[in-house]
C-alpha positions in Angstrom: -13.6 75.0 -4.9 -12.4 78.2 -4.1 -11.2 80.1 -7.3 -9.2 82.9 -5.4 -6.9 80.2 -3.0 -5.7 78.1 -6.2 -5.3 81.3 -8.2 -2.9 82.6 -5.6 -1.5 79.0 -5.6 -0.8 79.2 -9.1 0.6 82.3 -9.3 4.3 82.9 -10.4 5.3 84.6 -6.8 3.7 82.7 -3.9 3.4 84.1 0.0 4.0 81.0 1.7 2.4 82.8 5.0 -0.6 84.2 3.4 -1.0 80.6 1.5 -1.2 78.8 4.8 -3.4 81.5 6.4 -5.7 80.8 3.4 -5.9 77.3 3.2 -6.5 77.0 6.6 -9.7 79.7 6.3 -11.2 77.6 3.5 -10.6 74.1 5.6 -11.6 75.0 8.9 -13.4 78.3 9.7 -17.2 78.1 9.5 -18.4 79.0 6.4 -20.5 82.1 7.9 -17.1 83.3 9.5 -14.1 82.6 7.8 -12.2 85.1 9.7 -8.4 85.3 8.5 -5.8 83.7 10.7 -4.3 85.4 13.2 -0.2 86.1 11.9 1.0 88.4 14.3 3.1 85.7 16.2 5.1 84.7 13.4 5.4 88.3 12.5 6.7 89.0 15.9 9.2 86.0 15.4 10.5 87.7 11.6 11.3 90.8 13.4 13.1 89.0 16.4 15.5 86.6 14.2 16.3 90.2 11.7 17.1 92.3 15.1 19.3 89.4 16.0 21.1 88.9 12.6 21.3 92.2 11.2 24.9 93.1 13.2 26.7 90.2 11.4 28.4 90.7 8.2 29.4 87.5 7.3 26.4 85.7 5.2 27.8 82.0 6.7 27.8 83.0 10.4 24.7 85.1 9.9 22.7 82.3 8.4 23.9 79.5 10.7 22.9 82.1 13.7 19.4 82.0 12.1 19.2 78.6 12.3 19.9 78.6 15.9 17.5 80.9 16.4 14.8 79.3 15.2 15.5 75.7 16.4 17.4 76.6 19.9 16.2 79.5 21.2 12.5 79.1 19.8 12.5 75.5 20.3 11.5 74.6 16.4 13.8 71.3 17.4 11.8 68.3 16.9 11.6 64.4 16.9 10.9 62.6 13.7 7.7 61.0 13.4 5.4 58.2 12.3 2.3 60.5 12.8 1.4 63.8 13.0 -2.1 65.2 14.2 -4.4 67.6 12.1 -3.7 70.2 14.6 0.0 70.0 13.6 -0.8 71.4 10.3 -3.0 74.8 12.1 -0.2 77.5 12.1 -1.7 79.0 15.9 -1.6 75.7 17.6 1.5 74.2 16.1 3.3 77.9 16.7 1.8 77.7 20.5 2.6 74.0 21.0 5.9 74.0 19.1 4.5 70.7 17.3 4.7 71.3 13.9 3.9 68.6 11.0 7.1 68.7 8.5 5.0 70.5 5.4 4.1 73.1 7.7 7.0 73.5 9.0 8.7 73.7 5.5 6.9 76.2 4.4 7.1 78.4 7.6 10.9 78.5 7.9 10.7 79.1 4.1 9.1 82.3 4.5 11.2 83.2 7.4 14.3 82.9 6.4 13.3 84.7 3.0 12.0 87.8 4.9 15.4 87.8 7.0 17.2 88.5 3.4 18.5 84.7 2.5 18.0 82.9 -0.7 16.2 79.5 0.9 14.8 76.6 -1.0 14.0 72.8 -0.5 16.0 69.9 -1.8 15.2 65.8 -2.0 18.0 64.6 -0.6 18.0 60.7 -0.5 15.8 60.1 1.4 13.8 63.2 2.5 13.6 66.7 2.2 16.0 69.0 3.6 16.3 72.7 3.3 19.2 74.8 1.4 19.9 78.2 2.8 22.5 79.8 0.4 24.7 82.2 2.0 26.5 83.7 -1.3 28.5 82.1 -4.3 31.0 79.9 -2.2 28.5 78.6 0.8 25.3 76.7 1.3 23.8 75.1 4.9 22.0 71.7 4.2 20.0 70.9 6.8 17.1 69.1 8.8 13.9 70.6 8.7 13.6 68.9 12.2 16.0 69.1 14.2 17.5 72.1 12.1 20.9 70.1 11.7 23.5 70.7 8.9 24.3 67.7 6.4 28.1 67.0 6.5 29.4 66.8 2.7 30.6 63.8 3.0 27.1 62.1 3.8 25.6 64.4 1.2 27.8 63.3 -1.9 27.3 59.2 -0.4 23.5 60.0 -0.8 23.7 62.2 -4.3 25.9 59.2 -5.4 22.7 57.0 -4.6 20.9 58.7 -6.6 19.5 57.3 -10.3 19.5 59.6 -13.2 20.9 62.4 -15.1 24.1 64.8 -13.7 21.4 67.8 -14.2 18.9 65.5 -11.4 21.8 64.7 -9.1 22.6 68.2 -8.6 19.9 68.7 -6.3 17.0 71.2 -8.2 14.9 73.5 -6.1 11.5 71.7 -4.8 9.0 74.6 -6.2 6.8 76.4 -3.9 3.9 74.7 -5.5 4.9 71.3 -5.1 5.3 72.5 -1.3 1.8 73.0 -0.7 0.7 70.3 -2.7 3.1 68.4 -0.2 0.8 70.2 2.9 -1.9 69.0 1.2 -0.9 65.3 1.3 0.2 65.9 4.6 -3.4 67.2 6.0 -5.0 64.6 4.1 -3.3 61.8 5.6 -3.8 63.2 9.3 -7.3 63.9 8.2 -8.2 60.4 6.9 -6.6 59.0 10.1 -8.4 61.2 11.9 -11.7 59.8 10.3 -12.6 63.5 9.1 -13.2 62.5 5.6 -15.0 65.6 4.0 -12.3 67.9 5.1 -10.0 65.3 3.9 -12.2 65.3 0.5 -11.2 68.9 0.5 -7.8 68.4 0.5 -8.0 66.1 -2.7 -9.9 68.2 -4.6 -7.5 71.2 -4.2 -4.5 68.7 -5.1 -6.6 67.4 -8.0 -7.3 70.7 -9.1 -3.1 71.3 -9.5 -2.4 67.8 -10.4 -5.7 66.7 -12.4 -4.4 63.2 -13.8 -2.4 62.0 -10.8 -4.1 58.6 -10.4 -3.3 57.8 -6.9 -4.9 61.7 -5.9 -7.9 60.0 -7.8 -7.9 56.6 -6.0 -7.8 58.3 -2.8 -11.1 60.6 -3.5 -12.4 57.4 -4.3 -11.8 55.7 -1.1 -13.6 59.4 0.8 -16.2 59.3 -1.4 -16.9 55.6 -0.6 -16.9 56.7 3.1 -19.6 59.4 2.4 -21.9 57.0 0.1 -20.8 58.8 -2.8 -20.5 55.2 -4.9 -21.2 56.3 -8.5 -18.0 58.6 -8.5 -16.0 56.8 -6.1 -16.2 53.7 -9.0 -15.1 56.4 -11.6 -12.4 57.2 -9.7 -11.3 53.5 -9.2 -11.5 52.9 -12.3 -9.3 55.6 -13.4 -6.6 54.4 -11.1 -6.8 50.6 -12.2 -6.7 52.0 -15.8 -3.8 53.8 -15.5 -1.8 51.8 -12.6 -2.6 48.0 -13.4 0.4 46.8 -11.8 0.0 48.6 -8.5 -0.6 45.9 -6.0 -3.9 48.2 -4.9 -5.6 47.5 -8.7 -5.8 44.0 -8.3 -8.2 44.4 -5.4 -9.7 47.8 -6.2 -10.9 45.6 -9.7 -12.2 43.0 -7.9 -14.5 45.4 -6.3 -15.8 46.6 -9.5 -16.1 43.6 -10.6 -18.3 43.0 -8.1 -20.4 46.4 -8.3 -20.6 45.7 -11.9 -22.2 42.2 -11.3 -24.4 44.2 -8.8 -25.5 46.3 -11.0 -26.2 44.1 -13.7 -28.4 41.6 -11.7 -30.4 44.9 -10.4 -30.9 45.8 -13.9 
């Protein structure tokens, strides 16, 4: 586990860039050269969206010409999804290939935006994440992290109306920068475990288990890569953990029947 990357995750004031840059070190640069990612293209991008903006004094014009820049004119416009691809998730290739996974992409227009001088944050907004860029006391932009396309108030007050809970949880709370990455990290893992690279995908649990340390479904899912690398005797603690806490998940009923069945194993070997 490296100590210095969930420091920096934890700490009160996060680079998003520099995050990214290291998590992608630790996760895919050979351990005898983990050479830092190369940032100059997306520092080249910062300064080319603040030349563009800087001549506009109105914060509502200036931020929706940001947005255009980033989704028109460098093509950040997407289709949704079923699937993404590891390589999604690698800043370089999804910057080069303009085929970036939704977390990644998140967290990169995040930082932009925040280095061009806006207040940006992400919302839930029934049902997926959107980003808020607010332009000053009277004006927000709600939009796709996609396609980069505003929410029209009247859909947004239909879906807040959907919405169970409290006034204070309707009135849509910033998503932390924390809960972002751990959000990447899902992300990776899923791509990952499709991709049948489980001990990179182990990685990626670890580091989410590390922020989130009693999150039983993080737990069943280390189980099920450490059953795929043989790793039995912890992959049953881990199952365990999860039937414990979650016995009415549809998944417990079968995850106990296989412990059952270790168990009798076990005993007859005894």
């Amino acid at each position: 586990m490296n100590e210095l990357l969930l420091s920096e995750i934890n700490s009160e004031r996060i680079d998003l860039l520099q995050m990214i840059s290291l998590i992608e070190q630790e996760l895919f640069s050979q351990e005898e050269n983990k050479t830092p990612i190369d940032l100059s293209a997306v520092n080249e991008l910062i300064s080319f969206c603040q030349l563009e903006i800087e001549g506009i004094d109105d914060a509502l014009e200036r931020a929706e010409r940001l947005i255009e820049l980033l989704f028109i004119d460098n093509l950040f416009i997407d289709i949704t999804r079923n699937t993404w691809p590891v390589n999604s998730h690698c800043l370089e290739h999804a910057l080069n290939f303009r085929c970036f996974a939704p977390a990644l992409k998140t967290l990169l227009i995040i930082h932009i935006v925040r280095c061009c001088g806006f207040e940006i944050n992400a919302v839930y907004v029934p049902d997926e994440v959107m980003l808020r860029i607010i332009c000053d006391d009277d004006y927000a932009i709600i939009f796709d992290v996609q396609t980069g396309c505003p929410i029209n108030w009247l859909e947004l007050d239909q879906r807040i109306n959907n919405l169970e809970g409290s006034e204070e949880e309707q009135n849509l709370a910033a998503i932390d920068d924390k809960k972002l990455i751990v959000q990447y990290f899902v992300s990776l893992k899923t791509s990952l475990i499709r991709e049948k690279q489980f001990n990179l995908a182990l990685k990626c649990v670890d580091f989410i288990l590390a922020l989130n340390p009693d999150d039983p479904y993080h737990r069943r899912d280390r189980g099920f890569l450490l059953q795929q690398l043989d790793c039995y005797k912890v992959a049953f603690d881990d199952f365990r953990y999860f039937v414990e806490r979650c016995p009415k998940d549809p998944a417990a009923k079968l995850l106990q029947q296989q412990l059952d069945m270790i168990s009798h194993i076990e005993t007859k070997l005894h």
